[in-house]
C-alpha positions in Angstrom: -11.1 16.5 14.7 -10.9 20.5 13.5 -12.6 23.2 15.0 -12.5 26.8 13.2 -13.1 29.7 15.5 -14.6 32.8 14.5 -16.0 36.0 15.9 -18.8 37.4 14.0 -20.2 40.9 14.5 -24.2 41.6 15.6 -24.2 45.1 15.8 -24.2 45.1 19.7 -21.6 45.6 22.2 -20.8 41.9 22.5 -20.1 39.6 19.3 -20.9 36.3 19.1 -18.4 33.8 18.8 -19.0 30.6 16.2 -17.2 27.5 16.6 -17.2 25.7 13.3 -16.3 22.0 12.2 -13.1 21.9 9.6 -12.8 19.5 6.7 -11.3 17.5 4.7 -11.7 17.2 0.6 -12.0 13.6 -1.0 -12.1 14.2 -5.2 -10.9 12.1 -8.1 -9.8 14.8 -11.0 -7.4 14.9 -14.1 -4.4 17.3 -14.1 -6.7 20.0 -15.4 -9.3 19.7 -12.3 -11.4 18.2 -14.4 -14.3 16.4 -12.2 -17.2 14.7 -15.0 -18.8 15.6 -17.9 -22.8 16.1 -18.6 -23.3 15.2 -15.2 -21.4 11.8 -14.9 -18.1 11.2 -13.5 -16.0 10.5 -16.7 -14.5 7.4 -15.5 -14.9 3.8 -13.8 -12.2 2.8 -11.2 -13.2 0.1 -8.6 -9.8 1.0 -6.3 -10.7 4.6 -6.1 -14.4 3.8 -5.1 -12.9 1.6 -2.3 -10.4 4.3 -1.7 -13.3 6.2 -1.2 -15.1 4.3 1.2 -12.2 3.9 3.3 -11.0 6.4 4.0 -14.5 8.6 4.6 -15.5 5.5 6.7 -13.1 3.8 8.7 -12.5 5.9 12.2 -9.8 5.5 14.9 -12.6 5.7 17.8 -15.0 2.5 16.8 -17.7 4.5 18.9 -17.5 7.4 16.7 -18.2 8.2 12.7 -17.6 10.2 10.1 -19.3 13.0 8.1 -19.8 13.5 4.3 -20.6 16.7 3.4 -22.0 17.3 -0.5 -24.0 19.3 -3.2 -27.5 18.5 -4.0 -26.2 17.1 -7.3 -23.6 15.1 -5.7 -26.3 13.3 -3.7 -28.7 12.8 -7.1 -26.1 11.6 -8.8 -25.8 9.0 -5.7 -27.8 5.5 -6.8 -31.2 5.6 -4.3 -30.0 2.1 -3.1 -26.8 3.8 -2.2 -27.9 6.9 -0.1 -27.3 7.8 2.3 -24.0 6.9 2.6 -23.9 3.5 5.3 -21.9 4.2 8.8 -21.8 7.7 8.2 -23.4 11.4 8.6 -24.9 12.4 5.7 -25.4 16.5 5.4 -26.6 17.3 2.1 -26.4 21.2 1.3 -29.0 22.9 -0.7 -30.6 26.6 -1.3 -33.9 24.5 -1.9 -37.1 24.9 0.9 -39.0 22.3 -0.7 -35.7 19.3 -0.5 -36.0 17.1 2.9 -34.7 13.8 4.0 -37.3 13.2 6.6 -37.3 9.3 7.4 -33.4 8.6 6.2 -31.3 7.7 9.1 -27.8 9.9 9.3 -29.3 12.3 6.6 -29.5 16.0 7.3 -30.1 18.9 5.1 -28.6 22.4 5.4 -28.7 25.7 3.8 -25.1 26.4 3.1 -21.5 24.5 4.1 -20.7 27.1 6.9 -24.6 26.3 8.4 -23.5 22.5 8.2 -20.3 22.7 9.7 -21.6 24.5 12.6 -24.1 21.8 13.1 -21.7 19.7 13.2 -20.3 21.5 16.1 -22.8 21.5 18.3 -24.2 18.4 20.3 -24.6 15.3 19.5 -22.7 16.0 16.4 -19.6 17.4 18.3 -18.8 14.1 20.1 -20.5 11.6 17.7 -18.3 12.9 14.6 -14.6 12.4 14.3 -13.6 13.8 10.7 -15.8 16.1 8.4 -15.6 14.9 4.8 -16.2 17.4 2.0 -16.9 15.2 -1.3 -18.5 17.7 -3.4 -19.8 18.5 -6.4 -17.9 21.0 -8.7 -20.0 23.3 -7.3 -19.2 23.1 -4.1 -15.8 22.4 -4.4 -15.0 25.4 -6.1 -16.4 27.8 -3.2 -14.2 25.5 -0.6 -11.6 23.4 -2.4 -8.6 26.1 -0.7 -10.4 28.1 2.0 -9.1 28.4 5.4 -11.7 25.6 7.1 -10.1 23.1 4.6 -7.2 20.7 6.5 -6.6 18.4 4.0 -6.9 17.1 0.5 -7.2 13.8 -1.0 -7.4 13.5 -4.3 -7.4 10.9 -7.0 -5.7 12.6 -9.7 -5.8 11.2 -12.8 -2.8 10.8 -15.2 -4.8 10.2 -18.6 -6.0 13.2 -20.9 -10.2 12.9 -20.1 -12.7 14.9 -22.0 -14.4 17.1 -18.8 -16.9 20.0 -18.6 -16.9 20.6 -15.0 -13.9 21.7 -13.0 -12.1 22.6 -9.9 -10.0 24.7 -8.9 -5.7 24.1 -8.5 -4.5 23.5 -5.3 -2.7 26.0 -3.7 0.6 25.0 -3.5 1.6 28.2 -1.4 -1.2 26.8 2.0 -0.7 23.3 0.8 2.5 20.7 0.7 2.0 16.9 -0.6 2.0 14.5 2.3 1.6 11.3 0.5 1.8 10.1 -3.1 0.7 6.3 -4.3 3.1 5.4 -6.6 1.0 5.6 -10.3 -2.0 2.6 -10.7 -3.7 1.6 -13.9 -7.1 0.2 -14.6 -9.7 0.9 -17.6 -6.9 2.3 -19.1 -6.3 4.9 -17.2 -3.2 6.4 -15.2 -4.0 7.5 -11.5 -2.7 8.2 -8.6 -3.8 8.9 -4.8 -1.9 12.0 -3.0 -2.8 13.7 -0.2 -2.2 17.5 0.4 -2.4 19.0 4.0 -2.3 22.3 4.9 0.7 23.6 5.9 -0.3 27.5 6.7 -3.7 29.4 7.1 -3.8 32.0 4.5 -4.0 31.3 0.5 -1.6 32.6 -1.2 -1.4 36.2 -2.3 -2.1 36.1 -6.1 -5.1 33.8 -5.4 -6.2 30.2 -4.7 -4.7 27.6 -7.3 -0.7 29.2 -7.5 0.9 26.5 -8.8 4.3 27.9 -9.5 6.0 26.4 -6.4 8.0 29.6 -5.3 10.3 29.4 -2.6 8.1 30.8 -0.2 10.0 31.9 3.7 8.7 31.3 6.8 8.0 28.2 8.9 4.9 25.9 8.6 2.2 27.7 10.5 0.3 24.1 11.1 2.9 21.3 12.6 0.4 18.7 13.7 -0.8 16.2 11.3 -2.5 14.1 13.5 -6.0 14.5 11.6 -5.3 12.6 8.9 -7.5 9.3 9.0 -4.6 6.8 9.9 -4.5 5.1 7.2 -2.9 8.4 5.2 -1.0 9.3 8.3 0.9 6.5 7.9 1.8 6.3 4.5 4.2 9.3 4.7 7.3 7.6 3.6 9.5 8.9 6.0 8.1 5.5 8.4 9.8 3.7 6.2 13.4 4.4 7.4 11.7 4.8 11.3 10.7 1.5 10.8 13.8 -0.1 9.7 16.0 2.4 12.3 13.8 0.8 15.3 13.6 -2.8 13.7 17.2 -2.6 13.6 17.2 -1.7 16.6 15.3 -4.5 18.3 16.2 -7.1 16.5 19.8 -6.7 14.9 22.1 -8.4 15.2 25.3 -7.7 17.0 28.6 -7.1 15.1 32.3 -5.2 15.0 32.6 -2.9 12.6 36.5 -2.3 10.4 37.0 -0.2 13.7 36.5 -2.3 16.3 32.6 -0.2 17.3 30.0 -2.0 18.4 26.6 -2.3 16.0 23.3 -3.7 15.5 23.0 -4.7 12.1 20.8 -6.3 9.2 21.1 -7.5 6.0 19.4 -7.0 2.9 17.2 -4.2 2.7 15.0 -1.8 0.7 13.1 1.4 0.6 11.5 2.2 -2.2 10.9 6.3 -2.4 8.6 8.1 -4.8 10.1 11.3 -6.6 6.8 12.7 -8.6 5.8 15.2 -6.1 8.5 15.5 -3.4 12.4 14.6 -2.5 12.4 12.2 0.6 15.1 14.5 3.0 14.2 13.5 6.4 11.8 15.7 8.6 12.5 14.1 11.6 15.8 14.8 11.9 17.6 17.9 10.2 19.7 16.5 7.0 22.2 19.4 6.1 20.6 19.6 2.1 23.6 22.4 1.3 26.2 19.4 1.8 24.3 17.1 -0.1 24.2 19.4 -3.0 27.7 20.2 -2.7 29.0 16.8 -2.4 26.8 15.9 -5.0 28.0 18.3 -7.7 31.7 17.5 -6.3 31.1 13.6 -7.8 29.3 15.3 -10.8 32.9 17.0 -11.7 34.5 13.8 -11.1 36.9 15.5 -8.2 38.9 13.8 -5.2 40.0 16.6 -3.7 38.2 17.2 -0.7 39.4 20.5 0.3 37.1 21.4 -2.2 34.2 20.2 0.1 36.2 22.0 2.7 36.4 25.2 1.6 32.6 25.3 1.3 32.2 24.4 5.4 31.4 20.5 4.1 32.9 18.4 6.4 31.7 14.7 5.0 35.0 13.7 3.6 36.9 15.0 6.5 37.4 12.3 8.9 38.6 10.0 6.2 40.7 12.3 4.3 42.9 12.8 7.4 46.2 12.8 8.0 46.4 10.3 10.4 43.3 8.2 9.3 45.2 7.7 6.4 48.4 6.9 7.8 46.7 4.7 9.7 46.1 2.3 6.6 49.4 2.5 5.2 48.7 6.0 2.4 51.4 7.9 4.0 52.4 9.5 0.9 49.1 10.3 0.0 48.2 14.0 0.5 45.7 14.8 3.2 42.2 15.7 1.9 42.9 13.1 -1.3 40.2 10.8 -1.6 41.8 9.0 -4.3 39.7 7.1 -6.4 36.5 7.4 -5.0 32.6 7.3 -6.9 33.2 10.7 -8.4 36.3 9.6 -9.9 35.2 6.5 -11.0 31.8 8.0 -12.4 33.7 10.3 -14.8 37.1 8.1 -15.5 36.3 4.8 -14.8 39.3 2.7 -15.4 42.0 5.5 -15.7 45.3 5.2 -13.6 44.9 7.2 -10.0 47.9 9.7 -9.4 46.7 12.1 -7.0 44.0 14.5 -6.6 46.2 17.5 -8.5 46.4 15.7 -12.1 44.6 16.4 -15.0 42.5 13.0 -16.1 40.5 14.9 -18.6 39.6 12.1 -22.0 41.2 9.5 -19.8 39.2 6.3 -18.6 35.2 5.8 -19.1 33.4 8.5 -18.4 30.4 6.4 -16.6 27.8 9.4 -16.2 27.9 10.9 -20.3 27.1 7.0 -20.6 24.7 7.1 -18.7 23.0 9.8 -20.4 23.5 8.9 -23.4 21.8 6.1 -23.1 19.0 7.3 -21.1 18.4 10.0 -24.2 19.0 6.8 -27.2 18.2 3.7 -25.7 16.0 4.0 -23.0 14.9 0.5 -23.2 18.9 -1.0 -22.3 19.1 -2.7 -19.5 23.1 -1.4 -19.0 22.8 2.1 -17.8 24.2 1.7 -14.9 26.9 4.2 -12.8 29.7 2.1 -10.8 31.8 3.0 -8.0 33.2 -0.2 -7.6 36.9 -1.1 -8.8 37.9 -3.7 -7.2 41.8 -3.0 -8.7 41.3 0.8 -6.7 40.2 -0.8 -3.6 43.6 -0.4 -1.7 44.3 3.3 -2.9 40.9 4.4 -1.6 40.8 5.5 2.3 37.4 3.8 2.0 35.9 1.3 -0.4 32.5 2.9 -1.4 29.7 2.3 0.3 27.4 3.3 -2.5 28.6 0.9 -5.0 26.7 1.4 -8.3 23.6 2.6 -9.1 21.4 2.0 -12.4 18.6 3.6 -14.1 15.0 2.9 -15.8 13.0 4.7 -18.3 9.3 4.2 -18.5 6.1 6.1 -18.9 8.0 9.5 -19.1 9.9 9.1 -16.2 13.5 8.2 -14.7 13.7 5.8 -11.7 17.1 5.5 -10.3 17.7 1.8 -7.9 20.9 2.2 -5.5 22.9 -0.2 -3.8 24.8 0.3 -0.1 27.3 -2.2 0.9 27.5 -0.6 4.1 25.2 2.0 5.7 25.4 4.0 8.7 21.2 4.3 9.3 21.6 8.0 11.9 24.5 9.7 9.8 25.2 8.4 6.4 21.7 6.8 5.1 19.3 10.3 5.2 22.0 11.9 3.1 22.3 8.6 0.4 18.5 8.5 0.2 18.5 12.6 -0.3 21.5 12.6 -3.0 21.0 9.7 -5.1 16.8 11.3 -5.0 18.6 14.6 -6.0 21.0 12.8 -9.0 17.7 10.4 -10.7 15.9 14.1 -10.9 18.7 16.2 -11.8 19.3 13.2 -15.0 15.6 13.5 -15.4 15.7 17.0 -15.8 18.7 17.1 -18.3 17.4 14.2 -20.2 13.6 15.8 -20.5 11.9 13.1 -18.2 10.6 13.1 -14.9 11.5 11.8 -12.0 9.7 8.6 -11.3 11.0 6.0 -8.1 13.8 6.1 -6.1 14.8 2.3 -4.7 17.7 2.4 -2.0 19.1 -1.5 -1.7 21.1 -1.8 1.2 23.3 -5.2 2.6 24.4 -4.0 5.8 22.4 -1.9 7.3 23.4 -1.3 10.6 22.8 1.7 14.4 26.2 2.2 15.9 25.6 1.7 19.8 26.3 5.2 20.5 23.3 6.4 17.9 20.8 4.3 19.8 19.7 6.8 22.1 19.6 9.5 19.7 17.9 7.5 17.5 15.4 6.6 19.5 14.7 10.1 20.5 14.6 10.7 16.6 11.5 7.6 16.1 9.4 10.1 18.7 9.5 12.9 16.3 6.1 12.8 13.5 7.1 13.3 10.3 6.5 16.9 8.5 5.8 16.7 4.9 8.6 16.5 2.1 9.8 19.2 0.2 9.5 20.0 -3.2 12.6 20.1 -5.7 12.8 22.6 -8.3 15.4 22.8 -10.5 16.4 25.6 -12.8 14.7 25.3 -16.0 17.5 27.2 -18.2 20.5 24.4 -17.7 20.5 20.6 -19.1 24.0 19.8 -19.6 24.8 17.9 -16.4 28.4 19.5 -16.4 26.7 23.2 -15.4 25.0 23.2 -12.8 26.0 24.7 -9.1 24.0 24.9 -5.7 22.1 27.8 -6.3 20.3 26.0 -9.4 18.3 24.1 -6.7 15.5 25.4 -5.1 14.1 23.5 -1.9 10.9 24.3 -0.8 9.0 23.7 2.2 11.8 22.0 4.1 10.6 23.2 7.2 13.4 22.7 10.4 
């Protein structure tokens, strides 16, 4: 429940202050905002007229209910047998003297939004209403769609190319970050999606409402609670996901040795499924150092072992393995420290080719897995065999650790890439938020280069296992709520895969 305070002037020594309801948007629109056309919404969908109903109905306090907020339009348009809208407040704004609602129960009529949401401030309104819906019409969405009182945005946004005359607004990206994304739906033909936006800071941006260029914009979210969200979009931020397998884990693993002798909880088989259309799933709950993700990532890209390469750059993720005396440890003694050997970036770019050390030249020599990959990806979309392996099982003794991401293999449909990873082994607290961030980052970097989108991101894992001395860390981490993802954009001006470096990647709204 949102309250907007406001001090407005009256000419005398003493202003009054006005306490005013917030709200939320619920719309269904096409990529261009469009809304209906001659008066009619310009589509049937069952799901997003339940979507509807849900989530401007259902409330977390039974004793308490919700209000809808609309145009006159929007309520003609409503079937009589249908209005006023059951198990909610009804407050249908008008400029019109003559337009009453005098004998409809939860039905009230007001002169303009900010009169209603004052109303709905005061008592019995205040303590009776637990989220303030705005649905509506184009009219009314176009005054309010991005203003300040405005805490969230849920939107049906629809995928296929509809004929519309009336329109809304864009959302402005620069106030507003994605919180939640369905993956894509179809019925009558049509392409949709649900996504909810929240706002993330309380001014518009500069150049206007509806900037949709996705700058990198500086500063810290000025909003950090989400709590308002109806539940059931609070908790389809996809972040739960790994807090839910961490604390199942957690509970209910069971209890192993790892190579070294630590102690872990652990399960076996798997899956999070992540979707890459509007954000990259780095964890919020828990800072996930992005630079060495990009780093290490673009080190695999070149097909390098040498991890003083990493080093030199203040990445330490290969350095504990790469040690001198880790590595005498397993019998490499003549193996140079900081040589990985023949690890996934190798094996991505020369597959098959005899490992010397991390100084040789191994250009044209063994299969280079990731051209393949696109290559195929930009020929054959349909082939089932575009898949990147880091798994040699011949290799195996000259590596100071067998991959833990072993292969990973790709799908084209609809105009977009989706990438499906497998783990052998995962480490949930350290190693699994920076798998689930790079291979996101590699299935949209091969997106971009290969003209596509990004689509989903599946991350199989068969042992997925909390160290006992993560536990408590861990479980400090599952009291943290999740902050909205950040948006990826890459630099439009490069698509060979071979050219980009960190700075081409621009992460925005990654707010720690």
């Amino acid at each position: 429940m949102g309250y907007e305070i406001s001090t407005v002037s009256n000419g005398c020594a003493s202003d009054m202050i006005v306490c005013r309801r917030t709200y939320q948007v619920v719309v269904a629109a096409t990529r261009e905002g469009g809304l209906g056309k001659d008066g009619k919404m310009a589509w049937h969908i069952p799901t997003d007229s339940r979507f509807f109903e849900d989530v401007t109905t259902k409330t977390s306090n039974p004793e308490k209910m919700n209000a809808v907020i609309m145009g006159r339009k929007s309520w003609d348009a409503v079937p009589p047998d249908y209005r006023p809208f059951c198990g909610r407040i009804n407050v249908i704004v008008t400029r019109s003297l003559n337009f009453d609602v005098e004998g409809l129960e939860n039905a009230l009529v007001c002169r303009s939004l900010d009169t209603a949401l004052e109303l709905l401030a005061l008592p019995p309104y205040d303590d009776l209403v637990e989220t303030v819906f705005n649905i509506g019409g184009g009219v009314l969405l176009r005054e309010t769609l991005n203003a300040p009182a405005c805490d969230a945005i849920h939107i049906t946004e629809m995928e296929t190319s509809i004929e519309c005359d009336t329109f809304i607004p864009s959302i402005d990206t620069y106030s507003f970050h994605p919180w939640y994304s369905s993956f894509p739906l179809v019925e009558n033909n049509i392409r949709y999606s649900f996504v909810t936006y929240v706002r993330v800071r309380s001014n518009v941006a500069k150049n206007g409402t509806g900037d949709n260029s996705l700058r990198s914009y500086s500063g810290p979210f000025k909003i950090q609670d989400f709590s308002f969200l109806p539940k059931m979009i609070l908790d389809r931020h996809e972040e739960y996901m790994y807090l839910s397998l961490v604390n199942d884990i957690i509970l209910s693993g069971n209890l192993k040795n790892d190579r070294t002798g630590a102690v872990t909880l652990s399960k076996f088989g798997c899956q999070m499924r992540f979707n890459l259309r509007k954000t990259i799933p780095l964890l919020t709950t828990k800072r996930v150092f992005w630079r060495g993700i990009v780093e290490e990532l673009l080190w695999f890209i070149i097909g390098s072992a040498n991890a003083k390469r990493l080093l030199e750059k203040g990445v330490h993720i290969c350095d504990e393995n790469t040690s001198r005396n880790y590595q005498d440890s397993i019998g490499l003694t003549e193996r140079e420290e900081s040589d990985l050997g023949p690890g996934p970036g190798f094996h991505w770019r020369h597959f098959g080719a005899r490992y010397t050390n991390m100084h040789a030249d191994y250009t044209d020599q063994g299969i280079d897995q990731l051209s393949d990959v696109i290559h195929k990806i930009k020929n054959s979309p349909d082939d089932t065999h575009i898949v990147l392996s880091a798994w040699n099982h011949s290799d195996l003794q000259m590596m100071p650790l067998p991959p833990c991401h072993m292969f990973a293999q790709f799908y084209v449909a609809n105009g977009e890439l989706s990438c499906l990873t497998y783990n052998r082994s995962a480490d949930m607290s350290n190693r699994v938020p920076i798998d689930i961030a790079s291979y996101a980052l590699l299935t949209c970097l091969i997106a971009h280069v290969c003209d596509l989108l990004p689509g989903d991101f599946i991350h199989d894992i068969g042992d997925a296992h909390v160290y006992r001395g993560h536990i408590e860390s861990l479980q400090e981490q599952l009291k943290n709520p999740p902050k909205p993802f950040p948006v990826l954009k890459i630099n439009p001006q490069k698509k060979s895969i071979d050219s980009f470096e960190p700075a081409d990647f621009n992460l925005i709204g990654y707010d720690l």
